[in-house]
Residue frames relative to the residue before (quaternion, step in Angstrom):
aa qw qx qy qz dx dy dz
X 1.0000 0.0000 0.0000 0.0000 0.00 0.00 0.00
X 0.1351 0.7739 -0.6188 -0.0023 3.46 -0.91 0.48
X 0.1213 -0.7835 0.6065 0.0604 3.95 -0.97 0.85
X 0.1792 -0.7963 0.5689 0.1011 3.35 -0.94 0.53
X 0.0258 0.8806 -0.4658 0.0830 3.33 -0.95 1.17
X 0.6398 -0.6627 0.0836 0.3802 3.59 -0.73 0.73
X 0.7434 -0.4362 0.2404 0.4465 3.54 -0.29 -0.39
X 0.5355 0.6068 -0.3087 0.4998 3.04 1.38 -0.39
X 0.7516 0.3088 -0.3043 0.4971 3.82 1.03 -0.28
X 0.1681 0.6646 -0.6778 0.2659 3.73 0.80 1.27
X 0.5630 0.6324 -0.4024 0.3481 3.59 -1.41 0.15
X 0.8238 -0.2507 0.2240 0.4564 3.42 -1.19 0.03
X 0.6712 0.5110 -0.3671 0.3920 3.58 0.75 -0.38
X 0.5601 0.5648 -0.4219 0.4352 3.66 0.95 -0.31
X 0.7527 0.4949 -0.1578 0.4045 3.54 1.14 -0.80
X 0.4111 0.4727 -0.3747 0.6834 3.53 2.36 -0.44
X 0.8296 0.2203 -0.3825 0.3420 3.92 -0.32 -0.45
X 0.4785 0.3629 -0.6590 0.4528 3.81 0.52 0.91
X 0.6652 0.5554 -0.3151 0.3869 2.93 0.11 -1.13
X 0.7361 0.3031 -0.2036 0.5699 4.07 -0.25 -1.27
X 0.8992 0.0680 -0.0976 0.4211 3.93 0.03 -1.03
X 0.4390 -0.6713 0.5055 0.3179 3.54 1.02 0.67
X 0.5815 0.5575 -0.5093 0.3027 3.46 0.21 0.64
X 0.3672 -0.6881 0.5401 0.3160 3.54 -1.09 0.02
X 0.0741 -0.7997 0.5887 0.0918 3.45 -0.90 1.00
X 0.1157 -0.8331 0.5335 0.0889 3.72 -0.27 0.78
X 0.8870 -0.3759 0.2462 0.1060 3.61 -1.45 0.76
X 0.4873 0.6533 -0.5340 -0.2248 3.25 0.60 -1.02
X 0.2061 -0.7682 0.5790 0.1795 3.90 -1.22 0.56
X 0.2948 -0.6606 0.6202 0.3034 3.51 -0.85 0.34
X 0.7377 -0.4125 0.4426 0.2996 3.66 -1.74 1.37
X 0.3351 -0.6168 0.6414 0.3096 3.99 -0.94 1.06
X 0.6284 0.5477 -0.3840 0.3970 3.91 0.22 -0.36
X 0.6948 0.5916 -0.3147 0.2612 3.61 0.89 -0.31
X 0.1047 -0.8376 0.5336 0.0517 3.13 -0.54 0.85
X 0.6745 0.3326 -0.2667 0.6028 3.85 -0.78 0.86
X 0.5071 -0.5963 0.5189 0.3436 2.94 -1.57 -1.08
X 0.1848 -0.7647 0.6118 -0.0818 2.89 -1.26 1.17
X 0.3409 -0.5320 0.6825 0.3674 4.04 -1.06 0.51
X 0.0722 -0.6439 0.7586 -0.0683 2.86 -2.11 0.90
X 0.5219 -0.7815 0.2300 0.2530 3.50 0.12 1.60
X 0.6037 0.3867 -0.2888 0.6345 3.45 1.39 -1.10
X 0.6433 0.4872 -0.4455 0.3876 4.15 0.16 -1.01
X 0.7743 0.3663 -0.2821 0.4320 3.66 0.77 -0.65
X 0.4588 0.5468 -0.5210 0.4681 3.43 1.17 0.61
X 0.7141 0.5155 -0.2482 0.4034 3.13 0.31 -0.96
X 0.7231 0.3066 -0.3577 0.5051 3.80 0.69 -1.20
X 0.6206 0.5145 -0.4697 0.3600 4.03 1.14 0.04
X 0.5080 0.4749 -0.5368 0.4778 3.76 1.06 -0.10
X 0.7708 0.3105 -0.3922 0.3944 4.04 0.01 -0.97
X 0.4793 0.5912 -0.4730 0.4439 3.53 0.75 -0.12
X 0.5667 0.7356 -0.1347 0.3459 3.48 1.09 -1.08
X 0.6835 0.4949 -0.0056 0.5366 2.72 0.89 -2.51
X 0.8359 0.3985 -0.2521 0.2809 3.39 0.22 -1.35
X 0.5667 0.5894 -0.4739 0.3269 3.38 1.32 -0.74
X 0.4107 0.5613 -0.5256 0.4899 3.88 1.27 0.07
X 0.2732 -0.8172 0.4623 0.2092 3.50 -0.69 1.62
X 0.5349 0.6176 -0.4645 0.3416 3.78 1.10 0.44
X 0.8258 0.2057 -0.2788 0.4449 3.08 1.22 -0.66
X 0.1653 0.7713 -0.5719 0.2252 3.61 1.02 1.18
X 0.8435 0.1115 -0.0530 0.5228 3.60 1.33 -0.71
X 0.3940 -0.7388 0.4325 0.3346 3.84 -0.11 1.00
X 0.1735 -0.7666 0.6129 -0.0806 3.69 -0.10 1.64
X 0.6540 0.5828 -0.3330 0.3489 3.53 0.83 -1.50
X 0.4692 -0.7049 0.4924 0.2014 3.33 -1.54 0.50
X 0.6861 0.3659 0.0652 0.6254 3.10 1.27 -1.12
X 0.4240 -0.8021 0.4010 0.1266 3.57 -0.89 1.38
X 0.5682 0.4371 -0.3056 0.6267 2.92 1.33 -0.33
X 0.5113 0.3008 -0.5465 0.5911 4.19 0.22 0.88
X 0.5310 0.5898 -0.5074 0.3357 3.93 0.47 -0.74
X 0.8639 0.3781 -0.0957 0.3186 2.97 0.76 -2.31
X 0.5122 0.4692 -0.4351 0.5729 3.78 1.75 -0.10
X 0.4472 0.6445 -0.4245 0.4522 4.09 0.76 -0.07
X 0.6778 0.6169 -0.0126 0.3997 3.17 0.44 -1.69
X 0.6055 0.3951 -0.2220 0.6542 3.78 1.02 -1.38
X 0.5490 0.7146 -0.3319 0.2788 3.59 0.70 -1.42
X 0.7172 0.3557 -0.1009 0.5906 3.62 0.78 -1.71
X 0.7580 0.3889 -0.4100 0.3257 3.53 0.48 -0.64
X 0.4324 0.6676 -0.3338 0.5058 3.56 1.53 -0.24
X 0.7197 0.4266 -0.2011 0.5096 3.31 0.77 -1.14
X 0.5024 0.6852 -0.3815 0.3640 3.53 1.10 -0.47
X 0.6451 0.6406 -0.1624 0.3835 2.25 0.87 -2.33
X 0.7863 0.5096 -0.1598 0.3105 3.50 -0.40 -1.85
X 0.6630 0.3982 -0.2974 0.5598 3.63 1.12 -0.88
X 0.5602 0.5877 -0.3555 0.4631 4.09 0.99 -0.05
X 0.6687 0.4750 -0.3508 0.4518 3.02 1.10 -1.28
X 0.7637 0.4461 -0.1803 0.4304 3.72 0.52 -1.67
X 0.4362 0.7102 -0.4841 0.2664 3.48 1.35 0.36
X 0.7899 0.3867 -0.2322 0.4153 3.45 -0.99 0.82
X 0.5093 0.6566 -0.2696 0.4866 3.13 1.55 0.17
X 0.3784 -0.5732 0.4650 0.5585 4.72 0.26 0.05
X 0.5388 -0.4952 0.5889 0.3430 2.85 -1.50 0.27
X 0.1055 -0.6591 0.7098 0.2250 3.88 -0.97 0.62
X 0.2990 -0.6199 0.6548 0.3123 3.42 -1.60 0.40
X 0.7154 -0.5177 0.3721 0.2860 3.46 -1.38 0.13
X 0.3632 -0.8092 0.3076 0.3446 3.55 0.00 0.27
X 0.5795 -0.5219 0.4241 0.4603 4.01 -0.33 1.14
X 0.1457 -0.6835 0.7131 0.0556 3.76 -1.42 0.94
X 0.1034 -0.7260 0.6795 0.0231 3.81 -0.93 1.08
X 0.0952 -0.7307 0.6760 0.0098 3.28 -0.95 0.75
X 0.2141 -0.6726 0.7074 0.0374 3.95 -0.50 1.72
X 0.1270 -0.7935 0.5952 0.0004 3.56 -1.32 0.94
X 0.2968 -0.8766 0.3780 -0.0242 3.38 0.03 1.50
């Protein structure tokens, strides 16, 4: 496993996720020479998953009380992500009209 994250999460936390989730979490830094903006292949992964995530309009703002609705919220949208990628490129079908005869 390996996660990348911005710069803002340097510190003790690189050392809680080997350690606690055996994963590796690497850095991503932007170039000291840069000036403006610039894409950065791994920075623009990352800000394209929450860009992703958030356009789910529940988690645009942290309403939830309990992290664990955050984190079943969270799977929610990325599932949904997921599924509309997969079935991409396929026509759109429309649903088929439901009548209902009342006797």
């Amino acid at each position: 496993r390996h996660v990348f994250a911005d710069q803002g999460f340097t510190g003790r936390l690189i050392d809680w996720t080997r350690d606690t989730l055996r994963t590796t979490l690497q850095i991503v830094r932007k170039p000291t020479d840069q000036r403006g903006f610039a894409v950065h292949p791994r920075r623009w992964v990352v800000e394209r998953t929450l860009a992703w995530l958030t356009a789910c309009r529940r988690l645009a703002r942290d309403y939830e009380r309990h992290p664990a609705v955050s984190e079943a919220l969270i799977r929610w949208a990325a599932i949904a992500g997921m599924t509309r990628r997969i079935t991409r490129g396929q026509p759109a079908r429309r649903q088929a009209r439901r009548t209902f005869t009342w006797t």
